[in-house]
N, C-alpha and C positions, 0 to 999 in steps of 0.2 A: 842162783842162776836159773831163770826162765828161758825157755826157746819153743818157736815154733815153726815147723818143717814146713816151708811151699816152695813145693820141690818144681811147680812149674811157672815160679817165679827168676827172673836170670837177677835176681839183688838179693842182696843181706842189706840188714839194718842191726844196728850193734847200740846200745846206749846203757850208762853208767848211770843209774839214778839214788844219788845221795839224798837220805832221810834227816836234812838239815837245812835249813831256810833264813831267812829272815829275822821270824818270831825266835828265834835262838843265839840271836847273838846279845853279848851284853851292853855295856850302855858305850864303852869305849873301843865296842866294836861295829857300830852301828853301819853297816852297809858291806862288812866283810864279804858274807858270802856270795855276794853280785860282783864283788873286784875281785873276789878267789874264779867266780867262775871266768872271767876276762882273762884272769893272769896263767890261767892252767892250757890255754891256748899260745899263751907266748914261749914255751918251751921248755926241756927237759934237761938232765942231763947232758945225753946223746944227738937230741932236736932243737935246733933253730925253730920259730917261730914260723920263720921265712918254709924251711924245710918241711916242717908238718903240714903245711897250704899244700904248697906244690905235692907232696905223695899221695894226698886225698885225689884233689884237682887234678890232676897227670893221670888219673886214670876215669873221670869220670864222676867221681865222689861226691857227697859235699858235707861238712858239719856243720853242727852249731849247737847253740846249751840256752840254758834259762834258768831264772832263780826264781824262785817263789818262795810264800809265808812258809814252807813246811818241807820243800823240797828242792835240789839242783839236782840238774840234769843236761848229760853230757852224749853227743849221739852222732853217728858218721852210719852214711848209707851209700856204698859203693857195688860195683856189679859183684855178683855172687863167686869170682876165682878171687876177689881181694877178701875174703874174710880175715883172713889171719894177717895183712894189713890195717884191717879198721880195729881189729884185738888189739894187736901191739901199740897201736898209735891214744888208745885209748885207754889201756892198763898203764901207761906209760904218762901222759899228760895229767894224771888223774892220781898216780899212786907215785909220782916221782917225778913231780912239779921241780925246776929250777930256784922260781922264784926269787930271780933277782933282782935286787935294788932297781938299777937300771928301768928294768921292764913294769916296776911297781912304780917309777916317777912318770914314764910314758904311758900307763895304760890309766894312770890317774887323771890323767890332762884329757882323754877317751872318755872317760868317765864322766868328769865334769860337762863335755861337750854334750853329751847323752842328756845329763839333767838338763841344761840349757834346752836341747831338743824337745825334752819333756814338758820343758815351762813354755813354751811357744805350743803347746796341743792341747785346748782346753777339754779337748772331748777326751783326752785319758786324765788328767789335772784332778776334774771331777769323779772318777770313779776312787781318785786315793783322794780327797777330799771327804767320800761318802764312806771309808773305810776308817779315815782316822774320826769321825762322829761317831762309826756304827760302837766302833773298839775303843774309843777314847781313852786315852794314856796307858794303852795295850803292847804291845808289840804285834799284835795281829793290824792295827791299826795302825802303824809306824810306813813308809816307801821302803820298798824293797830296793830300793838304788842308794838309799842314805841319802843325804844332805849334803851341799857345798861344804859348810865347815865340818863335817865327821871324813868326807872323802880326802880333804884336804890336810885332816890329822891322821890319817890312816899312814901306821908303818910297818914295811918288810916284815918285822920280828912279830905283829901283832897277826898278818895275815898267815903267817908261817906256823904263828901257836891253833892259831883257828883252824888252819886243814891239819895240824899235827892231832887235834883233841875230837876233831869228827870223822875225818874219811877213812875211817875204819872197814875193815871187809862184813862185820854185823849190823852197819848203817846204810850198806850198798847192794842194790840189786845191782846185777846183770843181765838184762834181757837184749834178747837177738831171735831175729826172724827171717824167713827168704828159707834159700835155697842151700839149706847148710842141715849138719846132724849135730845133736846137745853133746855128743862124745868130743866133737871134735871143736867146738868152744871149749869144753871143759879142760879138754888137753894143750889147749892154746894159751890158756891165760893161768896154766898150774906153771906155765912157765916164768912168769911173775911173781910168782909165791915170795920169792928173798926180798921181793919190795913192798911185802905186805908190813904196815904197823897193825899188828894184832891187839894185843895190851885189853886193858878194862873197858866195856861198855860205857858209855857215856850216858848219862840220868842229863835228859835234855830238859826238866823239871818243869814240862808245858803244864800249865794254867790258866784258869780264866776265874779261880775263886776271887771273889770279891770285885768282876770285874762291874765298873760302874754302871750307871746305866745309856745309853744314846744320847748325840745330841738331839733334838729336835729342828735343830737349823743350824747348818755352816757354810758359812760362804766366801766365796774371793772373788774380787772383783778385779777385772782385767778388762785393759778396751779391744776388744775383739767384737767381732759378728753380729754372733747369734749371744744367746745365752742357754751354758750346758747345765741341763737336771738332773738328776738319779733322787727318785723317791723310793724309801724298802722299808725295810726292818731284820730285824733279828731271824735266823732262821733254824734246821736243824742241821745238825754236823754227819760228819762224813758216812756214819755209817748208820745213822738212825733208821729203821725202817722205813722211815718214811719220807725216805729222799726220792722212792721212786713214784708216791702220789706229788709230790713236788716237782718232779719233772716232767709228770706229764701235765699238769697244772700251770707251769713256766709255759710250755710248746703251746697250750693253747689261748693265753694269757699275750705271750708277746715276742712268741717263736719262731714266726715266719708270717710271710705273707697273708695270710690266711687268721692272724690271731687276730684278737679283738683287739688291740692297741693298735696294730698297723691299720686294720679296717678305720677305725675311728677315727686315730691321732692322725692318718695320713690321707688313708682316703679320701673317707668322708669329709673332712676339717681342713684339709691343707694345712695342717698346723707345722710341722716337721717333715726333714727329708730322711732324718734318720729316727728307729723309737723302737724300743725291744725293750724285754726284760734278762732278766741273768738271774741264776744260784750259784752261790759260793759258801763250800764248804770246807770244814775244816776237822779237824781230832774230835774238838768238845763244843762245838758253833757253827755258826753259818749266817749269809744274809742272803736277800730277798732283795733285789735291785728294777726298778724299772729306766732306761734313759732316753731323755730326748735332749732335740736340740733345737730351736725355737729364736725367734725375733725377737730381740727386748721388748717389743712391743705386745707381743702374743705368750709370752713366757705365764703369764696369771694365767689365760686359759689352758693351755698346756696342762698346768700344773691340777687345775682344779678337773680336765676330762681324764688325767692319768685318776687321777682319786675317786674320779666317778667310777669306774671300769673297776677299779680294786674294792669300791662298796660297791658293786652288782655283785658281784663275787660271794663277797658273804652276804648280801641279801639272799641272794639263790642257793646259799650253802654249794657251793661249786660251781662247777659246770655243765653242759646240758650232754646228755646222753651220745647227738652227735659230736660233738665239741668232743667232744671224749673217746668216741671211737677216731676220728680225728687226728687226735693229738697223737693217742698210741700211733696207730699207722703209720702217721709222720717218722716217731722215733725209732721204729721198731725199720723203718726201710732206711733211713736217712746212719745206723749205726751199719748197714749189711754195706751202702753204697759205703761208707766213709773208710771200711777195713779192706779195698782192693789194694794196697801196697804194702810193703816189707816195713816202710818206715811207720805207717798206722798201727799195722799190727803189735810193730815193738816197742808204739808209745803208750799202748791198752795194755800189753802186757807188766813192764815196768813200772809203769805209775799205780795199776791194780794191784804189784803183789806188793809195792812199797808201802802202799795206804793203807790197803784194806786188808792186807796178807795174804791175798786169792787173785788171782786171775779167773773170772766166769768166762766160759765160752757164749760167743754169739747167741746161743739159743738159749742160756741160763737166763742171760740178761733178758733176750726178748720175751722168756714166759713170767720174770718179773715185771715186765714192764707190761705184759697184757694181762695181768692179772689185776690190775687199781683197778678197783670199782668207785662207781659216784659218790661212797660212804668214804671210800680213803681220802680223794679228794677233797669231802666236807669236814674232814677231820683235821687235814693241812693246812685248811681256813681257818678251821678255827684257834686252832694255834700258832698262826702266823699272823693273823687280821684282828680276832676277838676283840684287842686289847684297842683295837683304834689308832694304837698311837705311832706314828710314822715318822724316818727322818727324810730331811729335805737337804739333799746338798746342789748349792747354786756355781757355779761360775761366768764370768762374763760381767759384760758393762753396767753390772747394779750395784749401789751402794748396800748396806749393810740396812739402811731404813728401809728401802726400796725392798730390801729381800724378806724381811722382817712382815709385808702385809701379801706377800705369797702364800700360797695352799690353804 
């Protein structure tokens, strides 16, 4: 259990963050933990579905959760006199799920709507497009929502073994922040204890030995618009040191306003309305994303000035001294503005001590991140770029030949 004291904050923020994702489920559980996190919303023992909305809602509140490759997370931020309402409502959804048939037939048909939703968005299509190339036949590389036919085999007894074999109290942070003291979490949610499954540690036996190598090209063709890119590669995982030359490297690459892709791809070119870069990290991985969105007809040049931009890059062994004071300053005030509320603060805190086992304070972080020199930077090139070799994932109204004489 993490907390932290703003005492002249009037909110709490409370969140349950399980050390269990996606990449953990096995073949005949493929999209589990995205329908456990839907299903622990539908009610309890004691709580209706109906009942847990309105207690949050009725005074203000609001929740909501998410699943990712590596972790779920479950989170209610309500004014600071309901703490020990968002405790209960969350030790309780969480550790003494219902999970009934019923609500696993309904939240299924939820479910499949969502993928439906998903396949009508080519601009998110493509980012799991570029993830199942990056990871091919991975489970880092798999939808975190599953598939029509794995949703639609999913049953009661299967999602029940799955939050029975993970949502253990050695798999789960608790972080809370606002206007509260760490005693008085701690004494809220010991009252829970009889609903703890304690039992054996769970060997989530994450890997990436033997994982293949990228593709070079994936693509699906949809008749839509535009046509959506992401060009990356391979990158460093979660806690390599050298995530923090990588971020500052991302910010000025294709961070904001100001980076060289928006300058180019948008500005200057009119090429796209949307274009940034992304890192994604993981245990033992990561990748290196760039995306745009582009006019079937503009989609070759697109592609060929994102590649221009990522060989300046290592031509120049990084980037230029301003570029760089730059890019810190961005991140270094863009994390001060982003931690003004209770719920920010108890999404840094949770996800930090779950990943990495620390939570840094604000100014750790920021004298890591003012510390990259030009050297770290040319160092992240060259083991991200050296090799040349990049994937290309396409969506949108091109064929498979058509995509084939891109980049």
């Amino acid at each position: 259990m993490v907390t932290e004291e703003l005492p002249a904050l009037r909110s709490v923020s409370v969140g349950f963050w399980v050390g269990v994702g996606s990449r953990d489920e096995h073949d005949h559980e493929f999209g589990a933990s995205h329908f456990l996190e839907h299903l622990l919303f539908k009610g309890t023992a004691d709580r209706s579905a109906a009942q847990i909305a309105h207690a949050v809602e009725s005074v203000g509140g609001d929740m909501n959760a998410f699943t990712a490759q590596e972790m779920t997370a479950f989170y209610v931020r309500v004014p600071d006199e309901q703490l020990d309402l968002a405790l209960d409502i969350l030790a309780d959804v969480v550790w003494s799920p219902a999970l009934r048939s019923n609500d696993v037939d309904a939240e299924r048909n939820v479910i499949l709507e969502e993928l439906h939703m998903r396949d009508d968005a080519p601009d998110d299509l493509v980012h799991e497009l570029f993830a199942r190339a990056m990871f091919p036949d991975h489970p880092l590389g798999r939808e975190v929502l599953g598939t029509q036919q794995s949703i639609e085999d999913m049953t009661r007894d299967s999602i029940e073994h799955f939050h029975r074999r993970h949502y253990r109290p050695s798999a789960i942070v608790v972080a809370a922040a606002g206007n509260l003291t760490h005693d008085r979490v701690v004494d809220r949610l010991a009252r829970h204890a009889d609903a703890l499954e304690t039992g054996p540690d769970v060997d989530l036996g994450r890997s990436v030995e033997g994982l293949a190598p990228a593709w070079p090209r994936a693509a699906l063709t949809k008749p839509v618009e535009q046509v959506h890119v992401v060009v990356g590669t391979r990158a460093v995982a979660r806690e390599d040191p050298d995530r923090y030359p990588l971020t500052v490297l991302n910010q000025a690459l294709g961070g904001g306003m100001s980076s060289r892709l928006f300058q180019e791809v948008r500005e200057r070119r009119g090429l796209a309305y949307s274009v940034y870069s992304y890192r994604i990290a993981y245990v033992e991985t990561g990748a290196f994303g760039v995306y745009a969105g582009t006019a079937p007809g503009r989609a070759a040049e697109t592609i060929d000035v994102v590649g221009a931009e990522l060989d300046r890059v290592i031509r120049d062994d990084g980037i230029g001294d301003d570029e760089l004071f730059a890019a810190k300053g961005h991140l270094k005030g863009a994390m001060a503005l982003s931690l003004e509320t209770s719920n920010s603060r108890m999404h840094r805190l949770g996800s930090s001590e779950l990943m990495l086992g620390e939570a840094l304070s604000l100014d750790e972080v920021t004298a890591l991140v003012e510390a990259v020199t030009p050297d770290d930077v040319a160092r992240v090139v060259a083991r991200l770029f050296s090799s040349g070799s990049r994937t290309l994932a396409v969506v949108g109204p091109l064929d498979e030949t058509a995509v084939a004489d891109l980049g």
